[in-house]
N, C-alpha and C positions, 0 to 999 in steps of 0.2 A: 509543559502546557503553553506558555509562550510562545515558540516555537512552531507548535501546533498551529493554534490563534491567529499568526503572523501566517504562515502558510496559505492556510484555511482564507484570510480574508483577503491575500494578492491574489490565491486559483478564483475565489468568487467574483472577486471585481473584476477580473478579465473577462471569465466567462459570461458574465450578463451583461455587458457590453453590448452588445446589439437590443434589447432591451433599452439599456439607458439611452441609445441614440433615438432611439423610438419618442422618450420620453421628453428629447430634450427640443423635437420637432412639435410635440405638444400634441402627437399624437395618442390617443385613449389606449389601455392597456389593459382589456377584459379577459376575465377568466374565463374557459372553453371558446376563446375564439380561433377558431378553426383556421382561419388563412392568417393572422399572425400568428399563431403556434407555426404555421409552416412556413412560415416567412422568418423567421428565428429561427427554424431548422435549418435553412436554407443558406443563413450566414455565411460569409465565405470564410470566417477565420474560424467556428465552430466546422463546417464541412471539412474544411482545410485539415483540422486539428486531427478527427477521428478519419479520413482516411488515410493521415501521413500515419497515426498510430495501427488500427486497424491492417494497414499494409495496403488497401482498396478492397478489401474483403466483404467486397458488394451486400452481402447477405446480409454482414453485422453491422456494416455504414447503416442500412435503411432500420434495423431492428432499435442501434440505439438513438438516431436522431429521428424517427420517424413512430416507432412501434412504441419509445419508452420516452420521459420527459428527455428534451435534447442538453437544458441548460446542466440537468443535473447530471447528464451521462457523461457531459465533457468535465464537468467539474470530478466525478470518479477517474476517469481518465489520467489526468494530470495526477492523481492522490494516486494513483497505482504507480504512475512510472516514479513517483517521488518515494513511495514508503520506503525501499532499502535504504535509502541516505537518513529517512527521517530515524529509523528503527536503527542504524549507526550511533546515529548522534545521540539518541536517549538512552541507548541500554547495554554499551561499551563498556561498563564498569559493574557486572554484578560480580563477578567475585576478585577481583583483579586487583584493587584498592587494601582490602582483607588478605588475600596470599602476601602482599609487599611487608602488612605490618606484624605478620603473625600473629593477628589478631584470632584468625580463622582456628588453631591448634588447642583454642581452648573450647571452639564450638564441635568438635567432631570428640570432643571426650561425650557428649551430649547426644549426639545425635550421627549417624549415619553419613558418612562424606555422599552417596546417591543422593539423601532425602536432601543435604545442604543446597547441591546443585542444583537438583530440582525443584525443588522452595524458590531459590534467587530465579532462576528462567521464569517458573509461574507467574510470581509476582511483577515478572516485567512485562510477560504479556498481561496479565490481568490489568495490570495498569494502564500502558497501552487500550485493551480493549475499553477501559472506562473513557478514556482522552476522545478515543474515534467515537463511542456512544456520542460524548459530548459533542464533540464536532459535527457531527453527524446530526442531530437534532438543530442546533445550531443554523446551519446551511438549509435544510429543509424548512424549517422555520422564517427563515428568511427569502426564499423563494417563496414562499406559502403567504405569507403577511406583508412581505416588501414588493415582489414582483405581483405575486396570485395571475399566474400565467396557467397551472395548470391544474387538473382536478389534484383536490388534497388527498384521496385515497393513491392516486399514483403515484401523488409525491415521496407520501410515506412507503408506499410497497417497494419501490423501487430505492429508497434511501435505504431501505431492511437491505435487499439485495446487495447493491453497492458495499457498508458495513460490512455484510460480513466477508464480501470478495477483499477488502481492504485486511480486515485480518486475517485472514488466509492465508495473504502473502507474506503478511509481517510473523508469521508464526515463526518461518525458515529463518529468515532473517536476524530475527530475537535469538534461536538455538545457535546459527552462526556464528554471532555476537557474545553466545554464554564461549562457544569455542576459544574466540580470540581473549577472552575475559581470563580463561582460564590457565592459558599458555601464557599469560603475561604476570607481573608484578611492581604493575605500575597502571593507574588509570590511562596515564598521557600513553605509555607503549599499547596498552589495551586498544585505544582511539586510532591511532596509526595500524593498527593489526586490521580492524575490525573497517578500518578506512581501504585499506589495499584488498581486501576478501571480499569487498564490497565492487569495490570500482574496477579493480583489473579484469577481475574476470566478464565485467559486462565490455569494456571496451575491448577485448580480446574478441570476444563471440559476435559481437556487433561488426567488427572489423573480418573476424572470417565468412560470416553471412553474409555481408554486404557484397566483398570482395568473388565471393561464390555462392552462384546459387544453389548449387548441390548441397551447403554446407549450412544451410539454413535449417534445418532438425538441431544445430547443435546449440540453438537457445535452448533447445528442450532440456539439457543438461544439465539446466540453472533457474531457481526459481523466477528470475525475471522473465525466463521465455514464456510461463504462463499466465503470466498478466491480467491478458484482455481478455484469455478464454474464460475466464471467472464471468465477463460479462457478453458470454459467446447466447446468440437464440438458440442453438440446438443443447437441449439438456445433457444429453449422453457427452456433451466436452465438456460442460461445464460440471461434471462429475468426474470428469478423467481431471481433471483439472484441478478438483478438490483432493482425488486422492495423490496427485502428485505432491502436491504443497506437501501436504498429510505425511508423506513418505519424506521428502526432503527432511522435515521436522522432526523426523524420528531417526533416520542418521543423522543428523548434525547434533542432537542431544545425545546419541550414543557415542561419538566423538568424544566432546568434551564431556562427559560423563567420565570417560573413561580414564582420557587426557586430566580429570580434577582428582580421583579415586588415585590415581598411580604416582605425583609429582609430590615435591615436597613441602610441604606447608609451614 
């Protein structure tokens, strides 16, 4: 939760920035006013932000700073490219602590090594999803009553959106994490597993995209590459894009599923 908290209030402070310099000019800061909404669109560190992320993907530049609120889109922005580290560090240890002490050999007289596994994964997303609720009210709230730059029904529609694009992504992530959780028998070996499945493979794919353009599909391989289509305007990606995560989520829990059901406990 901390974590979270800490996060959540370094992405907001940056992102309202152009705001607060508005503020500190003593200039007024009305809700629906139409030429500072687009004058805070227009920021060159929020423009900056979403077409280095976006790629210049002209379509989705003008949908999220122009079509949707801009402060809230950059602040999703930054929560998407952070959630595999965030979803690292909170949820590295669901059964990995338990295999080490053989604590676990008295829980599977009880119940099903499947259902054990998939109990610990739920409960880490479910938790997770409670944290990003939070958060997520939190930020909207405070753009809403701190800034009130923009209608309150958009704020909320678009906070719903964002939410649940944020757990989408964390869903892979979390089953990835039951993976290394599983293969390990040690919290600290779990954190290091769950820290390398996490990083290498983005700087690998980052580094061969970059390096070729031909070879830019191959974020598609990895739940990071569908990031921002979560927050794409055309609906038909942001449904391909559901069902990837969707699908990543369900190999990586049959992995370690498998990987928890076969090892020795």
């Amino acid at each position: 939760m901390l974590l979270l908290a800490f996060t959540a209030v370094a992405v907001v402070d940056g992102i309202v920035a152009p705001v607060e310099a508005l503020e500190e000019r003593n200039l007024p800061v009305a809700r629906d006013d139409a030429v500072l909404v687009s004058d805070v669109a227009a920021s060159p560190h929020l423009v900056g932000l979403v077409t280095w992320a976006t790629r210049a993907d002209t379509a989705q530049i003008g949908y999220l700073l122009e079509g949707r609120p801009a402060l809230l889109s950059g602040v999703w922005i930054v929560l998407l490219f952070l959630v595999p580290f965030l979803v690292a560090a909170i949820t590295f240890d669901q059964t990995a602590s338990d295999i080490g002490s053989r604590w676990l050999r008295f829980v599977v007289f009880r119940a099903r090594r499947w259902s054990v596994f998939a109990g610990r994964l739920l409960a880490s997303a479910s938790t997770l999803l409670l944290l990003y609720a939070l958060l997520c009210g939190a930020v909207v709230a405070y753009l809403d009553l701190r800034i009130g730059l923009y209608p309150r029904d958009a704020l909320c529609s678009w906070g719903a959106r964002g939410l649940l694009a944020v757990f989408a992504l964390t869903l892979p992530y979390a089953a990835l994490c039951a993976v290394a959780s599983a293969a390990s028998r040690s919290a600290v070996r779990a954190l290091g597993l769950c820290a390398a499945l996490t990083v290498l493979p983005l700087i690998a794919l980052g580094l061969l995209s970059a390096g070729f353009e031909s070879a830019a599909w191959l974020d598609l391989l990895h739940p990071w590459g569908w990031k921002l289509r979560l927050l794409h305007p055309d609906a038909g990606v942001r449904l391909g894009a559901y069902a990837a995560l969707a699908g990543f989520t369900a190999a990586f829990a049959a992995v370690g599923g498998l990987l928890f059901v076969r090892r020795d406990l």
